[in-house]
C-alpha positions in Angstrom: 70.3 175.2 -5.4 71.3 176.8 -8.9 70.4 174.8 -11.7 74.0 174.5 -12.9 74.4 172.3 -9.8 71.4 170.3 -10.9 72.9 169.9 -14.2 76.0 169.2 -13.0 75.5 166.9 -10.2 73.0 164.5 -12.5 75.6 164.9 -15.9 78.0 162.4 -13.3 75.8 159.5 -13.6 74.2 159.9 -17.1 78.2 159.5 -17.8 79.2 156.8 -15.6 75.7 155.1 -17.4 77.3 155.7 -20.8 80.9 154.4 -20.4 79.5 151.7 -18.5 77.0 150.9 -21.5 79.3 151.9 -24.1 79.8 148.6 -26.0 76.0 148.1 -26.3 75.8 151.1 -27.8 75.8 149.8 -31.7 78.1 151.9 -34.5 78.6 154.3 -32.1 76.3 156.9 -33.5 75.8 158.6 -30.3 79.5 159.2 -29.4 79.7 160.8 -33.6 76.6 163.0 -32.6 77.7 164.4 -29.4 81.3 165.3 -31.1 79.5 166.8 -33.9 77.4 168.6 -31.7 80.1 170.1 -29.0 82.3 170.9 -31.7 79.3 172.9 -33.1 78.8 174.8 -29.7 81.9 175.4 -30.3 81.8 177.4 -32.9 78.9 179.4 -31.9 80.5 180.0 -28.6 83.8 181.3 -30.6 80.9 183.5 -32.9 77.9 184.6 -30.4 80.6 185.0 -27.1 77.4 186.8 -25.2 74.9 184.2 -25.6 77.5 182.1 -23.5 77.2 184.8 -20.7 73.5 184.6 -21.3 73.5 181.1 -20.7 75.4 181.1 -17.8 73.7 183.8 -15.8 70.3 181.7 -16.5 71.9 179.1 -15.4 73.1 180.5 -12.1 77.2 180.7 -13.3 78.3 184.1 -12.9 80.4 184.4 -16.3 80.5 182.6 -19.4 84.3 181.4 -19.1 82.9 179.4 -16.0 80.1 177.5 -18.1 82.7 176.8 -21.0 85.1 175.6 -17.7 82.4 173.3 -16.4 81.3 171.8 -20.1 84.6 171.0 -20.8 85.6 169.5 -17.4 82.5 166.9 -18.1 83.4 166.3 -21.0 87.0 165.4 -20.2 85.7 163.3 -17.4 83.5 161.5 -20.0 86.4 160.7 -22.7 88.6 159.8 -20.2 86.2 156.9 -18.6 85.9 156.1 -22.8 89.5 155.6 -22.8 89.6 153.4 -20.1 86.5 151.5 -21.3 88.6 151.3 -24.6 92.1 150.2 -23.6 90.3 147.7 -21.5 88.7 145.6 -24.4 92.1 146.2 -26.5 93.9 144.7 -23.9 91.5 141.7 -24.1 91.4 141.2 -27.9 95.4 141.2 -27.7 96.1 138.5 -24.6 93.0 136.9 -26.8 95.5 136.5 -29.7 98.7 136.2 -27.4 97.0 132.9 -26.3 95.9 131.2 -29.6 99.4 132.1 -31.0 101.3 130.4 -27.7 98.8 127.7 -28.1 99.6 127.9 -31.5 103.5 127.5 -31.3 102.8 124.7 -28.3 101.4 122.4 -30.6 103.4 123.1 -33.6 106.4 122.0 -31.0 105.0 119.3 -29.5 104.0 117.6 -32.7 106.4 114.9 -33.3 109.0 114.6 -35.8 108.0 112.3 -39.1 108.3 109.1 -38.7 111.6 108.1 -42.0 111.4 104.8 -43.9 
């Protein structure tokens, strides 16, 4: 087995471990650093295009292209399952307010009228 399967094939749950944990994760100074650092592989992808093809072939990927392919699949899997994680607890804080403003407008209704001498 190359070890780009390895990486590959354990990446899945280290992911599914992270979305899953994601609101214990306090000021979300892991999801900053891994941003900061992909955007800076980035760059030295863009600058040092060899060292990519380097990597790759000691990784068992026959071209550099292929590597950047498989990066940037994970990490599209990985910021989808985010987003999810995301527009989940959004949706909660809003039928949250939704229901204190119904209850809200129920009693505000229900209340009755002052009573005129």
């Amino acid at each position: 087995m190359k070890p780009i399967s390895i990486l590959l094939i354990l990446s899945m749950p280290a992911i599914a471990l992270v979305i899953r944990n994601y609101h214990a994760i306090t000021g979300k100074v892991a999801a900053r650093a891994l941003y900061v650092l992909f955007s800076v592989m980035v760059v030295v992808a863009v600058i040092f295009p060899d060292l990519t093809q380097r990597l790759a072939q000691g990784l068992g990927v026959g071209r550099g292209a292929d590597l950047i392919f498989y990066a940037t699949t994970m990490s599209l899997i990985a910021v989808s399952g985010l987003m999810v994680v995301k527009t989940k607890a959004i949706d909660n804080r809003f039928v949250l307010i939704v229901r204190a403003q119904a209850l809200k407008d129920f009693e505000q209704t229900m209340r009755p009228p002052p009573v005129e001498d």
